[in-house]
N, C-alpha and C positions, 0 to 999 in steps of 0.2 A: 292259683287264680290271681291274674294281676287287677291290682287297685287302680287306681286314675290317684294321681296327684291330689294332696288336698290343698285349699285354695288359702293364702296366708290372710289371717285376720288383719283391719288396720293394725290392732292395739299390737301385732306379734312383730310388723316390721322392725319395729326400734329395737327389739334384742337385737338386729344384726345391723345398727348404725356403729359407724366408727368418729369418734370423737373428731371432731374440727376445733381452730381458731379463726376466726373471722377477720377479714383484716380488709378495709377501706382500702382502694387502690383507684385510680384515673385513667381512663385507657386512650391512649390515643391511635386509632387504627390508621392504616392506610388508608388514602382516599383523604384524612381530614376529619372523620367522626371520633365523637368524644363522647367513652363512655364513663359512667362513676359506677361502683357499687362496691360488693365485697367479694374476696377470693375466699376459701377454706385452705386454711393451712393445717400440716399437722403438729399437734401440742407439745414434741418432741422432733428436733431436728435429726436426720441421720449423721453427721458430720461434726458435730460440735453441739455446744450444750445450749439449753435452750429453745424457744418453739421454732419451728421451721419458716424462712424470710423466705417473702416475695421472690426474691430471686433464685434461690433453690426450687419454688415449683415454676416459675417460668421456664427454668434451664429444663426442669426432667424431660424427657424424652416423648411424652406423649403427646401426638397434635393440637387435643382441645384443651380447656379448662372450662368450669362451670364460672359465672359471673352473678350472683346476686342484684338486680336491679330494685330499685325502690319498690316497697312491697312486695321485697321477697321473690318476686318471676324471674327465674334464671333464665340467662341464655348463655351459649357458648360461642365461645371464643375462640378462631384459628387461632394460634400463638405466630402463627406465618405470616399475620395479615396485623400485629399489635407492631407500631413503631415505636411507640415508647408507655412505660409505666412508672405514675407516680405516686408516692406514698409517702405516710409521714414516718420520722425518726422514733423508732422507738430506743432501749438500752441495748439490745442484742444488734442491734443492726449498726449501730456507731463504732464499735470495736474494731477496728482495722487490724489488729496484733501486729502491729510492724508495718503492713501493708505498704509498699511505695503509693505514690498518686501522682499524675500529671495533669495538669491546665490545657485542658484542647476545648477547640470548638470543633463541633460537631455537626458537617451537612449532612441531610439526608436526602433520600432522591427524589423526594416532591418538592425540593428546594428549601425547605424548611431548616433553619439551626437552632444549635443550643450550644452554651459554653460553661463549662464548670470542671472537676475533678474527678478523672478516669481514675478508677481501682487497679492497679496494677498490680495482679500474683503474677509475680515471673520468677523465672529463676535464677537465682545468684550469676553464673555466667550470661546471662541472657539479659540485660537488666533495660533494654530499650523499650520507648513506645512501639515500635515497627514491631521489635519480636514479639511484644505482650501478642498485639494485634493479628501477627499471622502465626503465631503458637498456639495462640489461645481457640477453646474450639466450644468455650458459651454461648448457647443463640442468644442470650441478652447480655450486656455488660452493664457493671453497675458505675454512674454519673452521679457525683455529690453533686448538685444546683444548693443555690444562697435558699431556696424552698425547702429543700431535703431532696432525700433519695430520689435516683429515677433512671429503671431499666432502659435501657436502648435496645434494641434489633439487630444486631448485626450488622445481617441480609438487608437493611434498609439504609445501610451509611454508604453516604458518597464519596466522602472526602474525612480526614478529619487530622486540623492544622492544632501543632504542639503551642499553646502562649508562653511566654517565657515571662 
C-alpha cells in the first residue's frame, strides 16, 4: 500500500539548510536600477582558501541569484541584465598572488563609464590587455575602483581604452 508523502514540519526545514555567508553588494542592472542588499556566499571557496568572493558566484554558470533586500525579501536576479557589482574589500579579496592589473576606462552600452584597475589572469605568453579580453571567458571581470571592488558584465562593455 502506498503512503502519500508526509508534509515537512516548519521546525524540520532547517535540517536541510546549507550554511551561507552574507555579503552586502550594489547592483547596478541595465536599464539604470540600483539595487543594494545581500548575496549568500558559500563559507568555503572551491578554488582557493577562504570563503567564497562575489565574483566566483557571479561567474557560476547559473542564470539567477537570490538578492536579499531590506527586510530580508528576496528577489532574483538575471545575472544577464547586472552591469556592474559593488562591494567592499574584505582580506581574501585584496590578494592578487602576482596578478598583473591594467588602468582602463570602461564604456558600457548605455553609455555610462568607469575607470580603474582590470585584473588581468593571463598567461605568461599572452600577457596583453586584448588577449586577457578575448581569452578570457568570465561573464563578470573584476575592476579595482578608488571605492573597492566592482564586477562588470562583460556582455555589457562597449569599448574599453588602456590609460597609461
Amino acid at each position: 500500500m502506498n503512503t502519500p508523502p508526509r508534509a515537512l514540519r516548519p521546525d524540520s526545514i532547517s535540517e536541510y539548510r546549507i550554511e551561507k555567508v552574507r555579503r552586502r553588494v550594489t547592483i547596478a542592472l541595465d536599464g539604470g536600477e540600483t539595487l543594494e542588499g545581500d548575496v549568500f556566499l558559500q563559507p568555503a571557496a572551491r578554488y582557493r582558501h577562504g570563503p567564497q568572493d562575489p565574483a566566483e558566484l557571479f561567474n557560476e554558470p547559473e542564470p539567477f541569484l537570490p538578492l536579499a533586500t531590506p527586510g530580508d525579501r528576496s528577489i532574483l536576479i538575471a545575472k544577464a541584465q547586472v552591469r556592474s557589482v559593488q562591494f567592499q574589500d574584505e582580506d581574501a579579496d585584496t590578494d592578487l598572488g602576482g596578478v598583473a592589473e591594467a588602468e582602463v576606462e570602461v564604456t558600457f552600452t548605455d553609455g555610462t563609464s568607469t575607470s580603474g584597475a582590470l585584473r588581468l589572469e593571463t598567461r605568461a605568453d599572452r600577457p596583453r590587455l586584448l588577449d586577457f579580453l578575448n581569452d578570457d571567458h568570465q561573464r563578470f571581470l573584476r575592476l579595482r575602483l578608488p571605492s573597492g571592488p566592482c564586477l562588470i558584465n562583460r556582455s555589457k562593455i562597449a569599448k574599453v581604452r588602456e590609460r597609461r
